[in-house]
N, C-alpha and C positions, 0 to 999 in steps of 0.2 A: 573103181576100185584102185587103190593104191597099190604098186607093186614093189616089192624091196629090190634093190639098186646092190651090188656086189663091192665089197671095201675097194678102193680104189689101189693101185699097184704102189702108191707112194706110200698109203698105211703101212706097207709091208716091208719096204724100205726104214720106214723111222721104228719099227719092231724092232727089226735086225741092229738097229742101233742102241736101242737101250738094251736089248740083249746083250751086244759086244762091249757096253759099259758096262754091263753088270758084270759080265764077267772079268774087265779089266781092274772091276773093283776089287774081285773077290782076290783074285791075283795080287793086287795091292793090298791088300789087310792081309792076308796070310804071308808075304814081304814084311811087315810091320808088327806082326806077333814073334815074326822069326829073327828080325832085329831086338823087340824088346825084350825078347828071351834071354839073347846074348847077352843085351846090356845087363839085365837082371842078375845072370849069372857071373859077371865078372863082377858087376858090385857085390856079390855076394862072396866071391872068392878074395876080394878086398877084404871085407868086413870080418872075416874065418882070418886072415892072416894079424890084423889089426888084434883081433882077441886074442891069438896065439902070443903075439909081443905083449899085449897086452898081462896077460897070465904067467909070459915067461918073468915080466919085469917085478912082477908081485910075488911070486915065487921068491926072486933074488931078494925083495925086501924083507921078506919073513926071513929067510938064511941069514940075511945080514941082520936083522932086529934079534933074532934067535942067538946069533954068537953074541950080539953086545948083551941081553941077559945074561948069557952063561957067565960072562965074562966081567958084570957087575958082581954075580952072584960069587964068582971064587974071591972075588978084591975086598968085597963087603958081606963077608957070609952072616955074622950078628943082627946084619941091617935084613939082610934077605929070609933070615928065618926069622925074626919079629913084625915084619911085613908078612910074610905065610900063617903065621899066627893070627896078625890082626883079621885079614884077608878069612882065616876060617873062622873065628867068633863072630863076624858080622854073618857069615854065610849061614852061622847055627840059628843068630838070632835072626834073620831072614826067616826060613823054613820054621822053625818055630811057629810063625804068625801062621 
């Protein structure tokens, strides 16, 4: 009859060591989620300030396009109200169709 033989003491030994890898992994990947986070978030806090300039400079271009209208409009008022004109008869004959 065959009899079962008991793991020998070195199994237990290379246990203990993938054990202590796994957990030096796990130590390492939560290191590495908690670095890409950061990185995540500062490019994120980049990308919020780039839109902000972004929005402020668009902003400035409308204020600045807005006063040269105005500023067409008082120099050439005949031209700006037959331009308003034309501008509404196409818009009638648009909605029309």
């Amino acid at each position: 009859m065959a009899t079962r033989t008991t793991t020998p003491k070195s199994d237990d030994v290379e246990y203990d060591t993938v054990k202590d890898d796994i957990a030096s992994l796990r130590k390492d990947v939560n290191q590495l989620v908690s670095d890409l986070s950061k990185i995540a978030q500062q490019e994120t806090d980049k990308g919020v300030k780039r839109t902000r300039k972004a929005a402020s400079n668009a902003a400035d271009e409308i204020e600045e396009t807005t006063d040269d209208v105005r500023g067409y409009i008082r120099d050439n008022p005949l031209s700006a109200c037959g331009a308003a004109v034309g501008v509404g008869f196409l818009a009638a004959l648009l909605m029309r169709k």
